[in-house]
Structures are given as C-alpha cells and as structure tokens.
TIMI-2910 file (N, C-alpha, C, CB; in pm, 1 decimal, decimal comma, always signed):
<rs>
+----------+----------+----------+----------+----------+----------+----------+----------+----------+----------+----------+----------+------+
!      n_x !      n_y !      n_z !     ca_x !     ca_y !     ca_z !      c_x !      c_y !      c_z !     cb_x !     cb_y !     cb_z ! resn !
+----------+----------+----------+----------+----------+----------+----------+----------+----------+----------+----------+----------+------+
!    +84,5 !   -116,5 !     +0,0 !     +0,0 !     +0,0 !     +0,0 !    +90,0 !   +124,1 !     +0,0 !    -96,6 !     -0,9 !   +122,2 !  Unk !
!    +88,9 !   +192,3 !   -114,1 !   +203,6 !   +302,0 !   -124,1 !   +152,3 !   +439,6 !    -18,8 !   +221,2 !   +357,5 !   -311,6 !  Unk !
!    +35,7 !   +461,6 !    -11,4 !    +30,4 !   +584,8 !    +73,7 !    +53,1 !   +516,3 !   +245,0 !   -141,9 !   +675,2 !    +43,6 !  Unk !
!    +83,0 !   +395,5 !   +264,7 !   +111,5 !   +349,4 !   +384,9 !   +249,1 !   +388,3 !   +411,3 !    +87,7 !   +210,2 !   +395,4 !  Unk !
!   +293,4 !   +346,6 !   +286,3 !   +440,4 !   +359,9 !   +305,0 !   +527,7 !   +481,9 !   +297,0 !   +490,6 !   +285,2 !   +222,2 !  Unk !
!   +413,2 !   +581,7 !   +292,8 !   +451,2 !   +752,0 !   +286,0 !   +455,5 !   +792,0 !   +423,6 !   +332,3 !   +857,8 !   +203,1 !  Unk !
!   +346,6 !   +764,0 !   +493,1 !   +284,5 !   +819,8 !   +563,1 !   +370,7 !   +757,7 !   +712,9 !   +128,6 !   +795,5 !   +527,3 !  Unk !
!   +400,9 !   +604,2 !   +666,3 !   +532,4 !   +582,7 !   +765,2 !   +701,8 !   +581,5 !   +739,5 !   +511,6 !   +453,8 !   +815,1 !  Unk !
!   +732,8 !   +638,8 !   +652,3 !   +812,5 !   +693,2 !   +614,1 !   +891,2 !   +779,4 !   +711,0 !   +765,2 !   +740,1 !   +524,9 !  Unk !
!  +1036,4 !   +762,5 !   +760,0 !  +1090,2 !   +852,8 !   +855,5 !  +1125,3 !   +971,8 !   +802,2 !  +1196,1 !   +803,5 !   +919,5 !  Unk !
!  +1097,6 !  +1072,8 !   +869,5 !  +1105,8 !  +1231,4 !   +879,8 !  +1175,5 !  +1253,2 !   +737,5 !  +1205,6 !  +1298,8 !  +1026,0 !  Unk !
!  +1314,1 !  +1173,4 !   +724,5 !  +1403,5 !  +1273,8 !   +639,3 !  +1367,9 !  +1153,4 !   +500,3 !  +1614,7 !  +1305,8 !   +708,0 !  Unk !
!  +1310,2 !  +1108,1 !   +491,9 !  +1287,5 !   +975,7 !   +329,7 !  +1297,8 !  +1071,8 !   +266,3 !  +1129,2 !   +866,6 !   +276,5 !  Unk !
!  +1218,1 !  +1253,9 !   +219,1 !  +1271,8 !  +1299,1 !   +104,8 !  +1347,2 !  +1413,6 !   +116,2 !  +1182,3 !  +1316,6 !    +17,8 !  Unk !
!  +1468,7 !  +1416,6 !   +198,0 !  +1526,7 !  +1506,2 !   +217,8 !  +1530,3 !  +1622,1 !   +224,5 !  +1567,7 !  +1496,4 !   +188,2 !  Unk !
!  +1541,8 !  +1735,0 !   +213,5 !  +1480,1 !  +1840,4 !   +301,1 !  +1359,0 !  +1895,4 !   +264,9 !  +1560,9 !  +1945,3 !   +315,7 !  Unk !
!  +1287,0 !  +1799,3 !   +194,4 !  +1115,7 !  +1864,6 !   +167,7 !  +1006,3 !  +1824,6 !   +285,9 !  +1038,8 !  +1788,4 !     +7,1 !  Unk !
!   +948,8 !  +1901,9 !   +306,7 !   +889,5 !  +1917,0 !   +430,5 !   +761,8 !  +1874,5 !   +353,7 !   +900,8 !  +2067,3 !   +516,5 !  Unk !
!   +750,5 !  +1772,5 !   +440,8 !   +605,7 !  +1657,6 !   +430,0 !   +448,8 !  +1691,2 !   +487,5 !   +644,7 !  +1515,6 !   +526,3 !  Unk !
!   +395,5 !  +1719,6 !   +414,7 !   +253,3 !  +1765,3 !   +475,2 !   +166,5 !  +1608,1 !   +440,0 !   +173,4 !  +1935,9 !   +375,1 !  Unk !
!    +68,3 !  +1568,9 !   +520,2 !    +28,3 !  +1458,7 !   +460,9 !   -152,0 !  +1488,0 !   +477,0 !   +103,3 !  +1314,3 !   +541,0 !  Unk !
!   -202,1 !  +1480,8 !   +375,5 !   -340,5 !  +1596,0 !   +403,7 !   -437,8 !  +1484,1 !   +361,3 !   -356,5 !  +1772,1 !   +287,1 !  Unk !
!   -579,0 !  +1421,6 !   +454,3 !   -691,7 !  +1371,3 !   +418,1 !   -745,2 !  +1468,4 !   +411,8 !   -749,0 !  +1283,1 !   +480,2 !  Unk !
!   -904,9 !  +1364,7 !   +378,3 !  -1041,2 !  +1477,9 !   +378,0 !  -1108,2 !  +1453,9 !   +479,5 !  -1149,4 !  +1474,3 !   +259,7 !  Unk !
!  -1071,6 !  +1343,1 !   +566,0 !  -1123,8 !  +1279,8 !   +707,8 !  -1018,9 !  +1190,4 !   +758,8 !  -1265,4 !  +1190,0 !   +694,8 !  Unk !
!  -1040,6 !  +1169,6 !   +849,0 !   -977,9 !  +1086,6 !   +981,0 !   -974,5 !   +943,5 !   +913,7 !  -1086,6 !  +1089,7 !  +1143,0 !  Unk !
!   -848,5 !   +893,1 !   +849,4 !   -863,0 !   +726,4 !   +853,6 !   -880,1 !   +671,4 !   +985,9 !   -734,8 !   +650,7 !   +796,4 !  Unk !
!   -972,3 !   +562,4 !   +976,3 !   -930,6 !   +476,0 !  +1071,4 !   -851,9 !   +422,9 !  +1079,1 !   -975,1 !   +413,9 !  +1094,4 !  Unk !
!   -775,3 !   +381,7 !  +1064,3 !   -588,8 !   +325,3 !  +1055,0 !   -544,0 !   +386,6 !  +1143,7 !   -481,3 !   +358,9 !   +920,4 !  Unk !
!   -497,9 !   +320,1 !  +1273,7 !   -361,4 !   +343,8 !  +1365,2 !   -247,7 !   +452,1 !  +1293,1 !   -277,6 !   +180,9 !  +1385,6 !  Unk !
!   -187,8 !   +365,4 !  +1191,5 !   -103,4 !   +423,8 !  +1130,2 !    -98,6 !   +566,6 !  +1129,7 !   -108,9 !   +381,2 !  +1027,0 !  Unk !
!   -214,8 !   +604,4 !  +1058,0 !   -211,0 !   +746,7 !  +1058,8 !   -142,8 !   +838,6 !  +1190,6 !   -354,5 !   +780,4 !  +1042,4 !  Unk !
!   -181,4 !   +781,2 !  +1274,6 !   -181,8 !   +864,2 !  +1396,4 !    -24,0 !   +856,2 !  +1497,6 !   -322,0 !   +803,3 !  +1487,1 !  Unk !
!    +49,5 !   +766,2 !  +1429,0 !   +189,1 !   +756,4 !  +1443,1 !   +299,5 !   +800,5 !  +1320,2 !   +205,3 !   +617,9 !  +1475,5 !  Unk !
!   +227,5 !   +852,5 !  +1232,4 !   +354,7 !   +937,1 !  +1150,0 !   +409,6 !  +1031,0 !  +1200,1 !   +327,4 !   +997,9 !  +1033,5 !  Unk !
!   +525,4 !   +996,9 !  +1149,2 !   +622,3 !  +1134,5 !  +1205,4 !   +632,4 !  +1246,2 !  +1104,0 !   +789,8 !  +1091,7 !  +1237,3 !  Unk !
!   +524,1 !  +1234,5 !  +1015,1 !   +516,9 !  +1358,6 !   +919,9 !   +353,0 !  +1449,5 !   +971,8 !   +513,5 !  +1287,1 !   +723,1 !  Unk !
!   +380,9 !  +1581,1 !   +942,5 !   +249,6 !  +1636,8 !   +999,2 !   +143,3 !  +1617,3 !   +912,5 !   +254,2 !  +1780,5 !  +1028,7 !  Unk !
!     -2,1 !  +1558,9 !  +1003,6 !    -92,4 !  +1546,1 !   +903,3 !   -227,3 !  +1639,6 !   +921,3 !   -124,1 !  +1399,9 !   +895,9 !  Unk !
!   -293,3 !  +1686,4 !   +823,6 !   -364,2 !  +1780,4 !   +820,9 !   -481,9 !  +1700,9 !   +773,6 !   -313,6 !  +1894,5 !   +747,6 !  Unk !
!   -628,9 !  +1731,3 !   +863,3 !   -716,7 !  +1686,5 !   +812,3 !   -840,7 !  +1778,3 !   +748,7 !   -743,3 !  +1607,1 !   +897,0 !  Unk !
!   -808,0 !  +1822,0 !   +612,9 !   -901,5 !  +1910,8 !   +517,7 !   -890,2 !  +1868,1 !   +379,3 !   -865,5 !  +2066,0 !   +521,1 !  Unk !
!  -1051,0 !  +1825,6 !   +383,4 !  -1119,8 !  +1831,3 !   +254,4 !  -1111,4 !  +1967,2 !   +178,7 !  -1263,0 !  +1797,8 !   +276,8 !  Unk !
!  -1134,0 !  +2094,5 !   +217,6 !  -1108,3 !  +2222,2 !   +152,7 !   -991,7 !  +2232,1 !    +77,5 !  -1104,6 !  +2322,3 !   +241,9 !  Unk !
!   -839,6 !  +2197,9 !   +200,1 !   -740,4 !  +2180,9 !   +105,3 !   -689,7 !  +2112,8 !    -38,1 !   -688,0 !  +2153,2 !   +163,3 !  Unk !
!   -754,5 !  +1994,2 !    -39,7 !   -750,0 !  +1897,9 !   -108,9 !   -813,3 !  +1948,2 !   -229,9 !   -801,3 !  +1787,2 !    -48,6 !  Unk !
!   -958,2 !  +2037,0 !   -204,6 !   -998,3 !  +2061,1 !   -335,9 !   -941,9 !  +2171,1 !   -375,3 !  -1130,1 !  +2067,6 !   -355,6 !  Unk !
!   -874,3 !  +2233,3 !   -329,0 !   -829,1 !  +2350,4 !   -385,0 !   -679,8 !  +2367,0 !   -430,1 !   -858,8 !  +2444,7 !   -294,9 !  Unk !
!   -637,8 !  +2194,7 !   -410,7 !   -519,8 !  +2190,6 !   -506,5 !   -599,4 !  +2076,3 !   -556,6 !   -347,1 !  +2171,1 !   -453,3 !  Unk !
!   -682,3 !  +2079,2 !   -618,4 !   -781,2 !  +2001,7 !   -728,7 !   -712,7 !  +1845,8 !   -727,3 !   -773,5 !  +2085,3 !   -913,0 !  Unk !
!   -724,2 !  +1771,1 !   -604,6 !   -642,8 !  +1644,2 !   -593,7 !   -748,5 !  +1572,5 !   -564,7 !   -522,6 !  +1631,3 !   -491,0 !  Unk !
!   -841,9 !  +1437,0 !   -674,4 !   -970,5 !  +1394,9 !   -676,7 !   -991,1 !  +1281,3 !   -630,0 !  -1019,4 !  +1397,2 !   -783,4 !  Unk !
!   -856,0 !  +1194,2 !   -579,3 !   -876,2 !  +1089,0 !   -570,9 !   -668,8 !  +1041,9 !   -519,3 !   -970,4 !  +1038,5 !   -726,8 !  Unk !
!   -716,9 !   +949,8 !   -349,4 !   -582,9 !   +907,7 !   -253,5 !   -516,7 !   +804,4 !   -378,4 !   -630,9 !   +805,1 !    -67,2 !  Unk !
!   -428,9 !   +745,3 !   -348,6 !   -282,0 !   +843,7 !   -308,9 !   -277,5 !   +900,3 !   -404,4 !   -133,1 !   +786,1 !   -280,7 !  Unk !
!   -214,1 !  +1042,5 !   -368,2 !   -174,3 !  +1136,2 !   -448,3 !    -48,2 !  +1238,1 !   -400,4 !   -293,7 !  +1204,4 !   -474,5 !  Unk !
!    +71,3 !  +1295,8 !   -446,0 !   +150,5 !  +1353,6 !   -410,6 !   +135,1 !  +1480,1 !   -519,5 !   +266,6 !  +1271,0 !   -395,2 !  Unk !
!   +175,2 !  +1654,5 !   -441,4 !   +195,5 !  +1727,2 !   -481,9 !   +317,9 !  +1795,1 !   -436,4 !   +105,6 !  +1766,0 !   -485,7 !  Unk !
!   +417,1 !  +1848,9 !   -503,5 !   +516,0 !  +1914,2 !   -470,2 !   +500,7 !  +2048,8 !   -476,3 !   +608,8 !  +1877,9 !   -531,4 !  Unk !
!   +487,5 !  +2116,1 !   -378,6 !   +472,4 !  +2287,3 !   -401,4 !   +592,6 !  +2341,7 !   -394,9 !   +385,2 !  +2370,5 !   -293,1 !  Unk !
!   +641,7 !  +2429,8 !   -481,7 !   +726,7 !  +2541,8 !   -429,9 !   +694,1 !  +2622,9 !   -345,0 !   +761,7 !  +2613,4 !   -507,8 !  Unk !
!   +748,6 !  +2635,0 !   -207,1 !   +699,2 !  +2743,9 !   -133,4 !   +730,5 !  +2860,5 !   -164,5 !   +724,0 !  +2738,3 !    -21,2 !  Unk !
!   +817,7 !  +2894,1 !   -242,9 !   +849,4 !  +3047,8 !   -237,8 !   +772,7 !  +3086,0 !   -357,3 !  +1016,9 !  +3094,8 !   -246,1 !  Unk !
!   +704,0 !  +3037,4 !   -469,5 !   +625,3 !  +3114,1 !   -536,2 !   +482,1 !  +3080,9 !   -498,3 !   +654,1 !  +3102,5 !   -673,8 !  Unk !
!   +512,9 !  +2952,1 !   -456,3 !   +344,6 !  +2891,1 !   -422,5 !   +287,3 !  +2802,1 !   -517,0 !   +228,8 !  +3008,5 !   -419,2 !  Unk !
!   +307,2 !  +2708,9 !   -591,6 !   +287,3 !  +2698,6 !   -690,2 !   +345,8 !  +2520,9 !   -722,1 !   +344,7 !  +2826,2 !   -753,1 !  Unk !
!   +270,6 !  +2455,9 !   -768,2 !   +310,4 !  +2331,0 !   -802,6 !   +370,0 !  +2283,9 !   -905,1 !   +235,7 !  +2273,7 !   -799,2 !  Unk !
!   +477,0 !  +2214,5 !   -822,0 !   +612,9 !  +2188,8 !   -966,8 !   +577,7 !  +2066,7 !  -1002,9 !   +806,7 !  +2181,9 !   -927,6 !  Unk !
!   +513,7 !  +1974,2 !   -982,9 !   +473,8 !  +1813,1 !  -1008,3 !   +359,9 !  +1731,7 !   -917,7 !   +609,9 !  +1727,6 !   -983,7 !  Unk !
!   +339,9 !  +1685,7 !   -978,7 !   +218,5 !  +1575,3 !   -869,9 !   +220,5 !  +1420,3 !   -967,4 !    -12,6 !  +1664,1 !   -866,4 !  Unk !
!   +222,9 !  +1326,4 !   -853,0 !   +133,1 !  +1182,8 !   -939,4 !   +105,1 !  +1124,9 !   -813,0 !   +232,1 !  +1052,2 !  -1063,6 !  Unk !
!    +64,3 !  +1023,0 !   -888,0 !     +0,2 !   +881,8 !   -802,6 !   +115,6 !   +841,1 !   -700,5 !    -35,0 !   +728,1 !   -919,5 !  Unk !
!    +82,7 !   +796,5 !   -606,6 !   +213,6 !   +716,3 !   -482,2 !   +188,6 !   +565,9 !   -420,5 !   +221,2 !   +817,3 !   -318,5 !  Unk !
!   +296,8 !   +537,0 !   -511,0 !   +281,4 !   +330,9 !   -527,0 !   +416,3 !   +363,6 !   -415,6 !   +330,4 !   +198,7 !   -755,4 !  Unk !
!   +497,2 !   +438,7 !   -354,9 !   +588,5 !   +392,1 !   -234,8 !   +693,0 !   +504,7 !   -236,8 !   +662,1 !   +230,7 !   -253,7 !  Unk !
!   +734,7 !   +546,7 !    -91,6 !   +827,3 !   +671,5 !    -76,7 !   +918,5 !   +678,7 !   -149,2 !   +884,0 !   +691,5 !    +33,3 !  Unk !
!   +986,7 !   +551,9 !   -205,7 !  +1123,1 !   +534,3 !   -305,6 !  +1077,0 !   +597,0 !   -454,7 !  +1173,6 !   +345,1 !   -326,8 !  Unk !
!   +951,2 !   +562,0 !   -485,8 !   +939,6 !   +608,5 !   -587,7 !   +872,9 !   +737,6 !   -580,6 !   +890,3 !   +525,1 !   -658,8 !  Unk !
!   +798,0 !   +804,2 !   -488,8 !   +767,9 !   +916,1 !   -483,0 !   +917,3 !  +1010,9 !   -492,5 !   +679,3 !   +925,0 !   -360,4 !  Unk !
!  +1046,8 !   +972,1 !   -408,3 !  +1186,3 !  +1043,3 !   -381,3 !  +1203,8 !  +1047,2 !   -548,5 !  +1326,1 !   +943,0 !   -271,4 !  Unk !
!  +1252,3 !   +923,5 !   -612,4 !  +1275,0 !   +937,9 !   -714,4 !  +1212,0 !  +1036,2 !   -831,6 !  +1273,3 !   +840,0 !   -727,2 !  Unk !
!  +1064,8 !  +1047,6 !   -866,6 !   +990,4 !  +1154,7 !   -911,0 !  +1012,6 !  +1302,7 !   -889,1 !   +884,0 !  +1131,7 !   -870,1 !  Unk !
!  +1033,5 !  +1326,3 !   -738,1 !  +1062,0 !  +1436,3 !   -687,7 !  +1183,5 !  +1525,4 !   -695,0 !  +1043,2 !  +1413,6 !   -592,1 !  Unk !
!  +1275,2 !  +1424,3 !   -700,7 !  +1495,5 !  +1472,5 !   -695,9 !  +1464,6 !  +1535,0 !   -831,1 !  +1677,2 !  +1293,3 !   -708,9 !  Unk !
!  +1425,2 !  +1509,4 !   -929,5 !  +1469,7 !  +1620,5 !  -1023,8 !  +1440,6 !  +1766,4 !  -1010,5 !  +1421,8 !  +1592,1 !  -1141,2 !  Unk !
!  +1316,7 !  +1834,6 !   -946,0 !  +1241,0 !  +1979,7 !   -914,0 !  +1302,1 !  +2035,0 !   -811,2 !  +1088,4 !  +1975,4 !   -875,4 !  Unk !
!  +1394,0 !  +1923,1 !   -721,8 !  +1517,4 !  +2017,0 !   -583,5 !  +1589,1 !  +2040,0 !   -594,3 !  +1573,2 !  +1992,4 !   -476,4 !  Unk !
!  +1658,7 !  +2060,6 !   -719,4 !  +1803,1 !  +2166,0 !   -803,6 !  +1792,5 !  +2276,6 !   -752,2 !  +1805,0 !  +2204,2 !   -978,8 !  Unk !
+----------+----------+----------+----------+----------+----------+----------+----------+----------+----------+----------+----------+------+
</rs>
C-alpha cells in the first residue's frame, strides 16, 4: 500500500522537503496517527489543489506557491525518485 508507506516513512525519506500529509477525514488506521510527518485533516485543502482521488503527491514550491509536479504514490522510493529532479 504506497500511501502506507509515505505516511510511515521517517522524517528525512525525502530530504529536506517538508512533508505535509493531508486527508479529507480521519482514517481509521492506527497508522495514521503515528507518522512522524504532519498530518492535516481538510477536505477544503485537497480541493483547492484540485487532488480527486488518494494516493496522491503534490510538490509545491513554497516560495512562489505553486506546483512543480504531482502523481500517483505506489511507495516513498518512488515518490523520492519523481521528486529529486524539481530540488536543483
């Protein structure tokens, strides 16, 4: 289960990008509630980076605001991998 494997993923899996991990409600899953990444629970957010359907990863630039990539998340290795090219 790749968003399992995000969500328990230790702090630094994608190196210095700071991990937001955002539902639209409360899983029931334990899991959730032992990540060491911060998780935010809003449906608002979600629609307003137009994300329609779990797992899903978005990479924002914080300093313009603005999204440099997004896909599907089959596992943190391959989410890292997707991601290392946009942290130049």
């Amino acid at each position: 289960m790749g968003c399992r494997n995000v969500i328990e993923a230790p702090a630094n899996s994608f190196g210095e990008v700071a991990v937001l991990i955002v539902a639209s409600a409360m899983p029931s899953e334990p899991w959730w509630s032992t990540s060491p990444h911060r998780v935010v629970i809003s449906a608002p957010l979600l629609m307003a980076l137009d994300v329609r359907w779990p797992p899903f990863y978005v990479l924002v630039d914080p300093v313009v605001g603005r999204v440099v990539t997004e896909g599907v998340i089959f596992g943190s290795e391959q989410v890292r991998e997707e991601i290392a090219p946009y942290l130049v």
